[in-house]
VEXSEVEX-732858 format. One record per residue (C-alpha): residue in three letters; x, y, z; residue number from 0. Coordinates in Angstrom, 1 decimal, padded with zeros to 4 digits. Layout:
<sites>
code, c1, c2, c3, pos
ALA, X, Y, Z, NUM;
...
</sites>
This chain:
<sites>
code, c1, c2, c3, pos
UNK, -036.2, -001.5, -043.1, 0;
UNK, -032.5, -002.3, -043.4, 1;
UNK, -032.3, -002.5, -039.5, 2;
UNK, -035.1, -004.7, -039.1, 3;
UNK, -034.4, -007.1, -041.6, 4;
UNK, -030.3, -007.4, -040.4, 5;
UNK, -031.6, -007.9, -036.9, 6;
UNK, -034.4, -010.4, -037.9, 7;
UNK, -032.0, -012.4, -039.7, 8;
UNK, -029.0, -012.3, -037.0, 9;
UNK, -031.9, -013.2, -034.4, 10;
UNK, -032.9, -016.2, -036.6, 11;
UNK, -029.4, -017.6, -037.5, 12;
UNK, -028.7, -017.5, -033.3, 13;
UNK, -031.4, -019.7, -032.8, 14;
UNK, -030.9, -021.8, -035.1, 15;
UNK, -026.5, -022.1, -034.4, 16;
UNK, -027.6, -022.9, -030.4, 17;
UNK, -028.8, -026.1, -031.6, 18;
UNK, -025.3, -026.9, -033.2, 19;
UNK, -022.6, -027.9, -031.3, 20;
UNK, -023.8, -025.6, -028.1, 21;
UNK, -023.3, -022.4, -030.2, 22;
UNK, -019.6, -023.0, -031.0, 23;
UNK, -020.2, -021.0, -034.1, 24;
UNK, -022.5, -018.0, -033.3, 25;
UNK, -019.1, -015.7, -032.7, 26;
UNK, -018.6, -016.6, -036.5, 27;
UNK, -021.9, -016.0, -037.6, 28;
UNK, -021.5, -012.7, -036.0, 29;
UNK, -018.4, -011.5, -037.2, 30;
UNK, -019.3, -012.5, -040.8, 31;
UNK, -021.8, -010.2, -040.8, 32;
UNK, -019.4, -007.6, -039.4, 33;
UNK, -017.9, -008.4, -042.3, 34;
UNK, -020.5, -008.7, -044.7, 35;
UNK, -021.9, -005.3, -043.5, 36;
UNK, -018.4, -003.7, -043.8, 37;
UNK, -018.2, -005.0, -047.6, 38;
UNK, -021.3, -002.9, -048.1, 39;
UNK, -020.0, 000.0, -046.5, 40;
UNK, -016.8, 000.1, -048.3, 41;
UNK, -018.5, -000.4, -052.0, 42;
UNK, -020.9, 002.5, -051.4, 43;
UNK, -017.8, 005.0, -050.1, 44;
UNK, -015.6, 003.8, -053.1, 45;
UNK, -018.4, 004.4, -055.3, 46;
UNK, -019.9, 007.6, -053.8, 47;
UNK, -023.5, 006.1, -054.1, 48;
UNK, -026.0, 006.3, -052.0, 49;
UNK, -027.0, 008.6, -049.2, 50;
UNK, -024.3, 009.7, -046.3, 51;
UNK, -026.5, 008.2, -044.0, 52;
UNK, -027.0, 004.6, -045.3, 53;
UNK, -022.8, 004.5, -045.2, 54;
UNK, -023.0, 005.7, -041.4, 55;
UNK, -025.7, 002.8, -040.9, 56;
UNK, -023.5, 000.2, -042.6, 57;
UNK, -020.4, 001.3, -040.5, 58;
UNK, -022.6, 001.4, -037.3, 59;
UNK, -023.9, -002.6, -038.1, 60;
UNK, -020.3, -003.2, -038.8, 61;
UNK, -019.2, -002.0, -035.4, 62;
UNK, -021.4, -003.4, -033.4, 63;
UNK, -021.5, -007.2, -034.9, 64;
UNK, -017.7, -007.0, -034.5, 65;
UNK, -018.0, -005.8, -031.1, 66;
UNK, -021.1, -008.2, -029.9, 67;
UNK, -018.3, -011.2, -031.6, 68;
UNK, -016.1, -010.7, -028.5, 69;
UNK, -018.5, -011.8, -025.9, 70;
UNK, -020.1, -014.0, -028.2, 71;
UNK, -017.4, -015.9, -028.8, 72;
UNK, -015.1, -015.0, -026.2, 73;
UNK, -015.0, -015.8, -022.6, 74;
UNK, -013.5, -013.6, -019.7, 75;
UNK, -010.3, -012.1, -020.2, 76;
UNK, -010.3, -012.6, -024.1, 77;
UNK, -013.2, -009.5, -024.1, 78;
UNK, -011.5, -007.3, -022.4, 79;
UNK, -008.8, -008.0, -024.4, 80;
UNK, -010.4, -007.4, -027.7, 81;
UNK, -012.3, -004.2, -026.3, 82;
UNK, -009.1, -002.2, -025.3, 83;
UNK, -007.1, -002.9, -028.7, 84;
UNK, -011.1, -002.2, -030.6, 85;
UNK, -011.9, 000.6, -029.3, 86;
UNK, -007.9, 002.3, -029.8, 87;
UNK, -008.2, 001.0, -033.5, 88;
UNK, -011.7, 002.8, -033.4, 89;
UNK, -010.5, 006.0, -032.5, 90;
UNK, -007.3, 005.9, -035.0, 91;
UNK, -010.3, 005.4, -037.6, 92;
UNK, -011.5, 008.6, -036.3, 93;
UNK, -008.4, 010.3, -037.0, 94;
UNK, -008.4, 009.0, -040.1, 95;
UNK, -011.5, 009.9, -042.0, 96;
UNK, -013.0, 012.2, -039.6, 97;
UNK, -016.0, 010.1, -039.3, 98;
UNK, -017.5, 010.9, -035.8, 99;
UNK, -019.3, 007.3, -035.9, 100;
UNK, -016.3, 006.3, -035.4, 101;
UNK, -015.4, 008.1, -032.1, 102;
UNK, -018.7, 007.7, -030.4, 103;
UNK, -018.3, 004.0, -031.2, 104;
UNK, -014.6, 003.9, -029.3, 105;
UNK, -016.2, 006.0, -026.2, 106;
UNK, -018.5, 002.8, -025.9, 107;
UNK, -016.6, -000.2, -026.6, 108;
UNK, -014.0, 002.3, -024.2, 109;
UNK, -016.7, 002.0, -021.4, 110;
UNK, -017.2, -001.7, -022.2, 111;
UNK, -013.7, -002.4, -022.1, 112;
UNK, -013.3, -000.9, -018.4, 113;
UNK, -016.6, -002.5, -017.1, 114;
UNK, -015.0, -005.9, -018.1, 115;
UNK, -011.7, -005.3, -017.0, 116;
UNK, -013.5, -004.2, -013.6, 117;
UNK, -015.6, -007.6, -013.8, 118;
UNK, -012.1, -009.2, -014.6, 119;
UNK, -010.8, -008.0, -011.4, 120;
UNK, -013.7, -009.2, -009.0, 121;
UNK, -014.1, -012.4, -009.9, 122;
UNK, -010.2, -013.0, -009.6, 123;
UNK, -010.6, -011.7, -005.8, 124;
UNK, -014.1, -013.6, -005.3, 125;
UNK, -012.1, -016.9, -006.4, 126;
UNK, -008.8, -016.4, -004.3, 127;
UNK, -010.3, -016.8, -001.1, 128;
UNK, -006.8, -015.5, 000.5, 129;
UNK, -006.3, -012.9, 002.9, 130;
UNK, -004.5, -010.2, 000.6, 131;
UNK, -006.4, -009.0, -002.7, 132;
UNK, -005.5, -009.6, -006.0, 133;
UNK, -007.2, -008.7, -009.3, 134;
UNK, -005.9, -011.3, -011.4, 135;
UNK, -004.3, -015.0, -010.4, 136;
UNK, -002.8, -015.7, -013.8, 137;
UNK, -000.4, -015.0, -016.8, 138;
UNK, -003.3, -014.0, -018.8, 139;
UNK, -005.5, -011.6, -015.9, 140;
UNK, -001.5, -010.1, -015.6, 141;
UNK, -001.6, -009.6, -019.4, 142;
UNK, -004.8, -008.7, -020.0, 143;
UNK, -003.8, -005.5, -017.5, 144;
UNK, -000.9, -005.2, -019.6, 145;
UNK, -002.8, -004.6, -022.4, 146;
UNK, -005.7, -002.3, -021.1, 147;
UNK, -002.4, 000.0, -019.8, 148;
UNK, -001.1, -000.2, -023.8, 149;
UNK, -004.7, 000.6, -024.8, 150;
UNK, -005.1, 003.2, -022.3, 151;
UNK, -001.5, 004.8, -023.3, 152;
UNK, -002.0, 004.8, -026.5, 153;
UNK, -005.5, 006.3, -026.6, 154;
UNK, -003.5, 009.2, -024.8, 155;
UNK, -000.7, 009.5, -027.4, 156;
UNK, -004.2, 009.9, -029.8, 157;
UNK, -006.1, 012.5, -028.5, 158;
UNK, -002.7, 014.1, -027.7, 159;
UNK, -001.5, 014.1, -031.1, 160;
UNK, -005.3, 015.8, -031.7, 161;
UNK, -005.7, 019.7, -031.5, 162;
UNK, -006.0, 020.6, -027.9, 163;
UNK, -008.9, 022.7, -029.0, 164;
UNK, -011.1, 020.3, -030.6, 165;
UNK, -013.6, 018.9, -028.6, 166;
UNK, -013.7, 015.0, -027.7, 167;
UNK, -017.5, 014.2, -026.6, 168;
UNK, -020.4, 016.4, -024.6, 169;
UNK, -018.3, 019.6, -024.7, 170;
UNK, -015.0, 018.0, -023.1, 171;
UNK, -012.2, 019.2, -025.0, 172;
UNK, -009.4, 016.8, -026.0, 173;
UNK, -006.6, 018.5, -023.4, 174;
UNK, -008.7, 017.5, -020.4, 175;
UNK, -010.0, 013.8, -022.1, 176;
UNK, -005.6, 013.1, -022.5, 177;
UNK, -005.1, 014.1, -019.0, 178;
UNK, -008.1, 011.8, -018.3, 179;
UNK, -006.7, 009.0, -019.9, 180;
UNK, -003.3, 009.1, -018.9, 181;
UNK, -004.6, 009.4, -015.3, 182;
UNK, -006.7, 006.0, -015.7, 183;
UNK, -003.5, 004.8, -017.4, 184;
UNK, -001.4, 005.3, -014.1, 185;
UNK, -003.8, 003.9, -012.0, 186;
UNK, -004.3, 000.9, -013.8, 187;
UNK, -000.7, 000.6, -014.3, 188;
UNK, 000.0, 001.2, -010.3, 189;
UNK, -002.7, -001.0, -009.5, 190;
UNK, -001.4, -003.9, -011.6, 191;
UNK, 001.8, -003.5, -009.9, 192;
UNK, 000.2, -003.5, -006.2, 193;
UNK, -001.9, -006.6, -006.7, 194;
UNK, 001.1, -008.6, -008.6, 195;
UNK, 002.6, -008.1, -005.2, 196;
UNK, -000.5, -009.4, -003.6, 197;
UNK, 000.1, -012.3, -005.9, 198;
UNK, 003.6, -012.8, -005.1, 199;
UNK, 002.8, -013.5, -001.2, 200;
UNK, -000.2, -014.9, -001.3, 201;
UNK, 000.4, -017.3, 001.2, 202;
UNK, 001.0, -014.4, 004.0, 203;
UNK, -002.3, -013.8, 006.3, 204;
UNK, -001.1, -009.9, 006.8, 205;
UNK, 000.6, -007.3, 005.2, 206;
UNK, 003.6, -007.4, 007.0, 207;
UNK, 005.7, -008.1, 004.2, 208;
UNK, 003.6, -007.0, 001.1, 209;
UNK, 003.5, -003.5, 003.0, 210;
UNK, 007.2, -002.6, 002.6, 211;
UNK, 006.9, -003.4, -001.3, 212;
UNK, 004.1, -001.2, -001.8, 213;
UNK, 005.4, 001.5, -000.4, 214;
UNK, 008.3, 001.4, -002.2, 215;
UNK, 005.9, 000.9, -005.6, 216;
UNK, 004.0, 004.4, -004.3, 217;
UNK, 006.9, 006.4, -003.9, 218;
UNK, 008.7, 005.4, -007.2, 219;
UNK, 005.5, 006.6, -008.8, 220;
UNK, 005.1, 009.5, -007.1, 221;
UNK, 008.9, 010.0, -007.9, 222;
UNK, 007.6, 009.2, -012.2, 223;
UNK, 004.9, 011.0, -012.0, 224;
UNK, 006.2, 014.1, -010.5, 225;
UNK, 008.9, 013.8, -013.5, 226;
UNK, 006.3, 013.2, -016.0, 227;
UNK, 004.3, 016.6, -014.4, 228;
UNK, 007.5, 018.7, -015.0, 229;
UNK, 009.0, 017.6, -018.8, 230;
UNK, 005.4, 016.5, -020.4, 231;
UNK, 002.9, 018.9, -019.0, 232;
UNK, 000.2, 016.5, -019.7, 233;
UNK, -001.6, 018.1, -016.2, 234;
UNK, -001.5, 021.7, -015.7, 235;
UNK, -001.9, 021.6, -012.0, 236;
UNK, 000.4, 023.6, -009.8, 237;
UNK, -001.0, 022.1, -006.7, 238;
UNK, -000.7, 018.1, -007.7, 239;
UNK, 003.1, 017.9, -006.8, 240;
UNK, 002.3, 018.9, -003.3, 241;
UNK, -000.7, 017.1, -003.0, 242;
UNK, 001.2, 013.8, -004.5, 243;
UNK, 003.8, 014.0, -002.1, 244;
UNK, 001.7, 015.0, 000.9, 245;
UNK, -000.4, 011.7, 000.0, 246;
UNK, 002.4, 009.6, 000.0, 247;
UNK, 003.4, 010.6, 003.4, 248;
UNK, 000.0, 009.6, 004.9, 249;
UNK, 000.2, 006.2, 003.5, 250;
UNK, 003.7, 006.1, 004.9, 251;
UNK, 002.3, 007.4, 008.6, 252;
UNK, -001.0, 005.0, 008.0, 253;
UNK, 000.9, 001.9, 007.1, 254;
UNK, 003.6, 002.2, 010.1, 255;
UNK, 002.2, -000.5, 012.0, 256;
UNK, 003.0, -002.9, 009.3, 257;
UNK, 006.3, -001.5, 008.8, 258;
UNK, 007.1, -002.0, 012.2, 259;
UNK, 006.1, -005.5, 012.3, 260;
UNK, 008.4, -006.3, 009.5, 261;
UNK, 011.3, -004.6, 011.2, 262;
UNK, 010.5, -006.7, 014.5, 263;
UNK, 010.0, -009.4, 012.2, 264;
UNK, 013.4, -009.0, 010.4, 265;
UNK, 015.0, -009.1, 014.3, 266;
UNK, 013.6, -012.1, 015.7, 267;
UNK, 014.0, -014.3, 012.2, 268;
UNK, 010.8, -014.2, 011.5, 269;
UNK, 010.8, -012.6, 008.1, 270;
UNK, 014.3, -012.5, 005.6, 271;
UNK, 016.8, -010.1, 006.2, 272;
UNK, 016.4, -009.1, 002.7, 273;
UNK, 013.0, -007.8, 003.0, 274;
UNK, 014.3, -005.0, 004.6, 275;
UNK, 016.3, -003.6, 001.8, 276;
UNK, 013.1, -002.7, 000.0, 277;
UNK, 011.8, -000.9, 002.7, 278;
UNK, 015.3, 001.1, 003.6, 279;
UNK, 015.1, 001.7, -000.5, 280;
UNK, 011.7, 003.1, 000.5, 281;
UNK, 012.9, 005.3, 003.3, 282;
UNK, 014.9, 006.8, 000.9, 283;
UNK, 012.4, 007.5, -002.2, 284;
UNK, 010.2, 009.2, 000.3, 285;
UNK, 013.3, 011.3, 001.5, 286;
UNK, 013.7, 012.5, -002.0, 287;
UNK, 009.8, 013.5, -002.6, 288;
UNK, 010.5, 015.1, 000.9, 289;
UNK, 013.5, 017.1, -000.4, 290;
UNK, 011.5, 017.5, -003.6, 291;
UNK, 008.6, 019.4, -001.2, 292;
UNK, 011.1, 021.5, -000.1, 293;
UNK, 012.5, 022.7, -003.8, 294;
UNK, 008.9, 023.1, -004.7, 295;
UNK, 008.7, 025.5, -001.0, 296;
UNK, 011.8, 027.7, -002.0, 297;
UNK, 010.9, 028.2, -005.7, 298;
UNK, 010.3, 031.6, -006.9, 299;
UNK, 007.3, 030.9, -008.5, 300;
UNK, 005.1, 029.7, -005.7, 301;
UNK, 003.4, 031.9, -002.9, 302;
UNK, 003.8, 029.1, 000.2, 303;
UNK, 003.6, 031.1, 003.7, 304;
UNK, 005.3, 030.1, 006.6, 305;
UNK, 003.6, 027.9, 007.7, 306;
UNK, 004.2, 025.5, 004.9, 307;
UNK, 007.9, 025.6, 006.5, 308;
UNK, 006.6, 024.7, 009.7, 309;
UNK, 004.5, 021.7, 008.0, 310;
UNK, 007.9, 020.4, 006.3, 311;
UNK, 010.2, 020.3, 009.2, 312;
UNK, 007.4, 018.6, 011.2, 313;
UNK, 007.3, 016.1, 008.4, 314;
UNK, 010.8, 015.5, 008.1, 315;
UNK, 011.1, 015.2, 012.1, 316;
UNK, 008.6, 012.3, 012.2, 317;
UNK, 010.1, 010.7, 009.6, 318;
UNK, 014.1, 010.7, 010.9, 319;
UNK, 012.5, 009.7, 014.4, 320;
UNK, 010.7, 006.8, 013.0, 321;
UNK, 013.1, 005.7, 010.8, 322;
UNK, 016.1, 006.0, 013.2, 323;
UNK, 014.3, 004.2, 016.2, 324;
UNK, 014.2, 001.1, 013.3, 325;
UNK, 017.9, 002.2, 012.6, 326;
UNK, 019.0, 001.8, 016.3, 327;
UNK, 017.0, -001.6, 016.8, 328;
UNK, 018.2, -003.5, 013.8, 329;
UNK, 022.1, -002.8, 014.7, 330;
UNK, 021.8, -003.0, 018.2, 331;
UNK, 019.3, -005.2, 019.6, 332;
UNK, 018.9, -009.2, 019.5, 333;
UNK, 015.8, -010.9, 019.4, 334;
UNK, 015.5, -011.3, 023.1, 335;
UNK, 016.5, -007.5, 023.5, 336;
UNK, 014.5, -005.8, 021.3, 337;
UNK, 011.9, -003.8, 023.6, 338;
UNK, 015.0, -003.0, 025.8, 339;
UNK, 016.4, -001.3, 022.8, 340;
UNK, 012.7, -000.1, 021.5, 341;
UNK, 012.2, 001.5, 025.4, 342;
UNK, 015.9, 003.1, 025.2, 343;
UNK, 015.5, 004.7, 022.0, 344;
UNK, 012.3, 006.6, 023.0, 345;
UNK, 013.3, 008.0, 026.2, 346;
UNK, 017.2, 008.8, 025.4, 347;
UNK, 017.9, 007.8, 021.3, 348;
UNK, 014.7, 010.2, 020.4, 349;
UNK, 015.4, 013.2, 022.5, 350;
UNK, 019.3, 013.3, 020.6, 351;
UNK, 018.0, 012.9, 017.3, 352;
UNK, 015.3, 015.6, 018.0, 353;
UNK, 018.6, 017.5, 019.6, 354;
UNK, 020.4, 017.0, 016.0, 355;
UNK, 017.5, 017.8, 013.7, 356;
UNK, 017.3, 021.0, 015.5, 357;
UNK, 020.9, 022.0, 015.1, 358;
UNK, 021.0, 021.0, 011.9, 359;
UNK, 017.8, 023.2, 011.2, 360;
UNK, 019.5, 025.9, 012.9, 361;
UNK, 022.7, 025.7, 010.8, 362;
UNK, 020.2, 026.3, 007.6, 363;
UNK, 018.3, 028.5, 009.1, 364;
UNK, 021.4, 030.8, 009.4, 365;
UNK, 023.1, 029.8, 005.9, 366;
UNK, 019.6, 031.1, 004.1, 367;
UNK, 018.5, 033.5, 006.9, 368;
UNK, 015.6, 032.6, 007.2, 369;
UNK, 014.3, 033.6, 010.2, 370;
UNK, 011.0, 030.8, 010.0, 371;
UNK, 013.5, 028.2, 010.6, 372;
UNK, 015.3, 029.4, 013.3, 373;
UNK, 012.0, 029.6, 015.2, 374;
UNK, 011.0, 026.2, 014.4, 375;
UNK, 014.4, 024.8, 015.3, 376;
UNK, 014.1, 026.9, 019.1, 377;
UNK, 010.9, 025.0, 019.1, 378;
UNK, 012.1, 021.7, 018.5, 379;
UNK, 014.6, 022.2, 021.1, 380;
UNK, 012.8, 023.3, 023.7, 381;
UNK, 010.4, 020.2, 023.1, 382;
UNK, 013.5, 018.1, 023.5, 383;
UNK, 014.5, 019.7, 026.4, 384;
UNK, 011.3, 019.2, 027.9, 385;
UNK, 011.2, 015.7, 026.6, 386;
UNK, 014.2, 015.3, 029.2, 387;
UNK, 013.6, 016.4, 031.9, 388;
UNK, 010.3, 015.5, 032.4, 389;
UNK, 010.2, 011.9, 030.9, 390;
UNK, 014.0, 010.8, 029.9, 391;
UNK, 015.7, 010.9, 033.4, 392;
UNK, 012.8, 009.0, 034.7, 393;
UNK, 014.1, 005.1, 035.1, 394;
UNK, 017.2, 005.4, 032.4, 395;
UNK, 020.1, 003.9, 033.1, 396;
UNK, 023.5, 006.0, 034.1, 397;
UNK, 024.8, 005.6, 030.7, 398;
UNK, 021.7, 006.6, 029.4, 399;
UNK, 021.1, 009.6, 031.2, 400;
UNK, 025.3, 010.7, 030.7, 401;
UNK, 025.2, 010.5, 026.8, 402;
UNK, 021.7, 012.5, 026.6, 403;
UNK, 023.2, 015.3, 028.9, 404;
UNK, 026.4, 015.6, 027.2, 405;
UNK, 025.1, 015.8, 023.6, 406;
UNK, 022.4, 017.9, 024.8, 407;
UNK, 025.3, 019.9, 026.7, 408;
UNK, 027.5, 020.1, 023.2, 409;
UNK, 024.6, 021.2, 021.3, 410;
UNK, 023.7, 023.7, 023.7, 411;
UNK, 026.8, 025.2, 023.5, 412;
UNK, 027.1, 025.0, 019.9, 413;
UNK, 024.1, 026.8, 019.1, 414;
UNK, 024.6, 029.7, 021.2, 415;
UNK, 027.9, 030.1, 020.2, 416;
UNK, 026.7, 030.0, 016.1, 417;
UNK, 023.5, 032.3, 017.3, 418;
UNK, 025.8, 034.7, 018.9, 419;
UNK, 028.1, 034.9, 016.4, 420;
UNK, 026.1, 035.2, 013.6, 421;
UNK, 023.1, 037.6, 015.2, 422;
UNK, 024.3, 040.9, 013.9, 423;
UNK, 025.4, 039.4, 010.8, 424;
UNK, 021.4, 038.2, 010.4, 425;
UNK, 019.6, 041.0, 012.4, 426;
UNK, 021.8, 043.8, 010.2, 427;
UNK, 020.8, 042.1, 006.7, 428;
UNK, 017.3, 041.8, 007.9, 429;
UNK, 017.0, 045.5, 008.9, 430;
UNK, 018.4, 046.4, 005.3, 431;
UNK, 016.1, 043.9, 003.2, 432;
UNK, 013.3, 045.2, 005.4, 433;
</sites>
């Protein structure tokens, strides 16, 4: 009876307030009798009258006239707005009084919160009509991501604070919903970042630019990420550092093309010098998640085989080969040069730093003895070697060919000398460890 009568009057008074003024006050009708509702609720819980189950039914009206005032009232990124700081204040209720209303009530404006933040987004991109993406175009799409991290964040920092055994909804316990939300958290958070670099260079018809920034944005949260994995323990996931930092190298291999525009970009004064700052700031971020893979490879506590070594050096190879071929270009080569100097580089420049990764391999390999390493840098030396002589000496100048031979010569003679100096030292420590 009470539900039909509140809806039978609510119904009414909305007709009758879209005849006045176009509706300007229908978010006020509804909210008063949020309010009205709420009044109820609160005299029959200070008063212990009444059954349990009419104060649930007041609090349930309550909630869902304030949350039907948003859209009511509201219009685009004003809802989402009021969603993610409702349905945090929902759950601190919760917390409060134990009431499970309460909860189930911030799960839902929580699910209506993202679906309008999602909406949010693709009407911002369907409006742009630019060639990069963005999910908001203003000060107030950039705050209202802003505030759905905050609401995400703190809605962590809630079921956190809970006990990790207590269960959230269906069965899902509050350990995994906190990961779950700090996950969603992240991405919203990276994603906000991404697209306000969209935003920034809107004007540009390809990703040239926006590319370098990106990958600069990945790494550094990568980098956070990885710290907040080690000192929070939010995720208990052994594997996620690996996989993390594994992912960022595909997007570094997968969005080459763009880098390498920008570099050639950069050379013939196409692009701003400066832009290439935050890629070489890149170049290094990845080299520390790359240096962090290989902590993660010699710690005690995992089990990685050998071929995990194997799978690091040949990341770290591709890496120092593309990033010193952009090395050698930007210092050497002028605009009308450059695929002189791009040619050079991969028939001479990339056999010696192939040459130099292995000896510097080798060296490690003999300081740990580790006998993986010295394998894989014997490989990577014989590739080089074969690299050489059947491809280098084809067509490359005399000064070319001289500087290959003689620090291919050097290293040669470097190695063996360090091999057969240190062999018995290695082959008598393995025979006593074995």
């Amino acid at each position: 009876m009470l539900l039909l009568i509140t809806f039978s009057y609510y119904a009414e008074g909305m007709i009758i307030l879209s005849e006045w003024n176009n509706g300007a006050y229908q978010g006020i009708y509804t909210t008063a009798l949020g309010v009205l509702n709420l009044s109820l609720a609160w005299y029959l819980f200070k008063k212990k009258k009444g059954d349990k189950n009419l104060l649930y039914l007041l609090i349930g009206l309550t909630l869902t006239f304030i949350s039907l005032a948003a859209p009511v009232q509201l219009h685009g990124h004003t809802i989402t707005l009021f969603w993610s700081a409702e349905c945090v204040l929902l759950y601190w209720l919760h917390q409060r009084s134990r009431i499970q209303v309460f909860k189930y009530s911030s799960v839902i404006v929580l699910l209506l919160m993202t679906i309008s933040l999602l909406m949010d987004w693709a009407i911002a991109n369907e409006k742009s009509m630019t060639y990069l993406p963005i999910i908001f175009s203003n000060w107030l799409g950039a705050v209202t991501n802003i505030m759905a991290i905050v609401s995400l964040g703190l809605y962590a920092i809630l079921l956190r604070k809970a006990t990790n055994g207590d269960e959230y909804i269906f069965g899902l316990k509050n350990s995994i919903a906190t990961a779950g939300m700090a996950v969603a958290a992240t991405a919203v958070f990276y994603s906000t970042c991404i697209f306000a670099v969209n935003l920034g260079f809107i004007t540009q018809q390809s990703f040239d630019l926006p590319n370098a920034y990106h990958q600069l944005i990945t790494y550094l949260f990568i980098a956070l990420i990885l710290l907040a994995i080690t000192h929070f323990k939010i995720i208990k996931a052994p594997n996620l550092p690996i996989v993390l930092i594994l992912a960022g190298f595909l997007f570094y291999l997968f969005s080459n093309g763009y880098t390498n525009n920008l570099m050639l970009g950069i050379s013939e004064n196409k692009y701003a010098a400066a832009h290439a700052i935050s890629h070489w700031l890149s170049a290094v971020m990845l080299l520390h998640l790359l240096h962090r893979l290989i902590k993660i490879f010699r710690s005690p506590t995992t089990a990685l085989g050998n071929g995990f070594a194997w799978l690091i050096n040949v990341l770290l190879l591709i890496f120092f080969s593309i990033e010193c071929k952009y090395l050698y270009v930007a210092v050497l080569a002028h605009p009308s040069s450059i695929e002189l100097f791009t040619a050079q580089y991969l028939k001479a420049g990339l056999t010696i730093v192939w040459a130099l990764f292995s000896f510097t391999i080798m060296w490690l390999g003999m300081k740990y003895r580790y006998k993986t390493i010295r394998i894989i840098s014997l490989s990577i030396f014989s590739l080089a070697l074969l690299k050489l002589f059947l491809f280098d000496i084809r067509n490359i100048s005399e000064g070319g060919k001289i500087a290959a031979f003689i620090m291919l010569g050097v290293l040669l003679l470097v190695i063996s000398f360090m091999y057969q100096r240190l062999k018995k030292i290695i082959i008598d420590n393995e025979e006593k460890t074995g």
